[in-house]
C-alpha positions as CSV (number, residue, x, y, z in Angstrom):
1,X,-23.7,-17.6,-3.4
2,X,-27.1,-19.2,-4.2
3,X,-27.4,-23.0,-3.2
4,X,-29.9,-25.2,-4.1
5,X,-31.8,-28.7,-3.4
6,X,-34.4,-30.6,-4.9
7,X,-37.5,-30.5,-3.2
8,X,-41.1,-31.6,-5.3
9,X,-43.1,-29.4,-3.2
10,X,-43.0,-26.7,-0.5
11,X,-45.2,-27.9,2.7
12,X,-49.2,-26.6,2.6
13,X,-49.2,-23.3,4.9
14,X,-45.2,-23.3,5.5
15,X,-44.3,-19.6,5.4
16,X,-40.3,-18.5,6.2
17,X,-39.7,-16.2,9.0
18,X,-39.7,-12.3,7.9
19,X,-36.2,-12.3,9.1
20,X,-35.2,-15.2,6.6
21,X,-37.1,-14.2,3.6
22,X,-34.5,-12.7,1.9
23,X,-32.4,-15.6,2.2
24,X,-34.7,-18.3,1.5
25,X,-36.8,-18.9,-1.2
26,X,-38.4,-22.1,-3.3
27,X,-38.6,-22.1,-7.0
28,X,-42.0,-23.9,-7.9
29,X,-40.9,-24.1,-11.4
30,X,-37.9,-26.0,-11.0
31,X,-38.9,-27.5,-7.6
32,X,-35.9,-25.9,-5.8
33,X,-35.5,-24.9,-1.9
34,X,-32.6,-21.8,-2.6
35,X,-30.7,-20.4,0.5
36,X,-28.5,-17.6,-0.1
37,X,-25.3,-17.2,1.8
38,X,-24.2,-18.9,5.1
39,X,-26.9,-20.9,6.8
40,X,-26.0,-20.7,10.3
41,X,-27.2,-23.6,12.9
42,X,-29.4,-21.2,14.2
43,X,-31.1,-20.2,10.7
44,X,-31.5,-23.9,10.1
45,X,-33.2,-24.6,13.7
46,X,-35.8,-22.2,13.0
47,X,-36.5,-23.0,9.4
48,X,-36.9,-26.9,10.0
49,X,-38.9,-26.3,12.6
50,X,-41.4,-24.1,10.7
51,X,-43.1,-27.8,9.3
52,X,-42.8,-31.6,10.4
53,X,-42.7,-33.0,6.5
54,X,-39.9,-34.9,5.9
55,X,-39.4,-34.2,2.6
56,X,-38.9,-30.6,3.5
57,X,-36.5,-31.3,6.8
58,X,-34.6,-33.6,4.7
59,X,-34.2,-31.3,1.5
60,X,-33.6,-28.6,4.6
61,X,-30.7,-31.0,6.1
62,X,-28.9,-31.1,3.0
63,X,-29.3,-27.4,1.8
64,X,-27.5,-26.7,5.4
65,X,-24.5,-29.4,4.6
66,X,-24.0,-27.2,1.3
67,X,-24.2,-23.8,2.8
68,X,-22.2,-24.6,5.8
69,X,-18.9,-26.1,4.2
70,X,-19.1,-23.4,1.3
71,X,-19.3,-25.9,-2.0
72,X,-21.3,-28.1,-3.6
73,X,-21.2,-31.8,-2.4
74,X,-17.9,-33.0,-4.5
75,X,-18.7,-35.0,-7.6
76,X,-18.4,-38.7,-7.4
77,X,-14.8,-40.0,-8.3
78,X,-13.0,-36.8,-7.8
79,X,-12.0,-37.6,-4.5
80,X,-10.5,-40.8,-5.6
81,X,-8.3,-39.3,-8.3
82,X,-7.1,-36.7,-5.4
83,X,-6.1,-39.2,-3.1
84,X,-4.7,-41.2,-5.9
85,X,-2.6,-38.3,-7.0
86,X,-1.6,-37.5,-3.5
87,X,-0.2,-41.3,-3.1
88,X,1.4,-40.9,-6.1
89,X,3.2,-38.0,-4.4
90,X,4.0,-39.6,-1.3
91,X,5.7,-42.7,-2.8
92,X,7.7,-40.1,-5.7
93,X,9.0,-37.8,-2.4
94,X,10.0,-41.5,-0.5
95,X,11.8,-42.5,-3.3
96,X,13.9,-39.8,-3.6
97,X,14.6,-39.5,-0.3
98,X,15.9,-43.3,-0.4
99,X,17.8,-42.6,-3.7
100,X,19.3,-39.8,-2.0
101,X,20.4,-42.1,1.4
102,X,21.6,-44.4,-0.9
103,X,23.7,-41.9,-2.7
104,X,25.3,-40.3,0.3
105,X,26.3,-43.9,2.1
């Protein structure tokens, strides 16, 4: 899967390792670093140490987040409404299980 970051510019004279290349690319048109696949601590070691801008280590540091837990950063709110719904659960199965004590004393 292809992931992607914003990133306005690629460093002057930054050039991925030959071993990389076909992993990592940046789109100058829509001012994307790409990484395809799993980035691997090791991958990102070597490519944010290719440059010190840190524009470019920080759009690096957050490509690495993405490709190392597998998804996209979750959308604002949605965690909420999961952990809403999962309380919801949790007081539903308490209640029943008090219902049902009640029931059988």
């Amino acid at each position: 899967m292809l992931r992607r970051v914003k990133l306005d510019q690629l460093p002057e004279n930054l050039a991925f390792p030959e071993k990389l290349a076909d992993r990592i690319h940046y789109d100058q048109a829509s001012r994307e670093l790409q990484f395809r696949g799993f980035m691997s601590k090791t991958d990102f070691d070597k490519l944010v140490r290719l440059h010190n801008d840190i524009d470019y280590q920080r759009s690096l540091e957050r490509l690495f987040q993405i490709c190392t837990f597998g998804a996209d950063p979750e959308p604002v709110g949605r965690g909420l409404s999961t952990m809403v719904l999962a309380a919801g659960a949790t007081v539903a199965v308490i209640a029943l299980g008090v219902a049902a004590f009640m029931y059988l004393h």
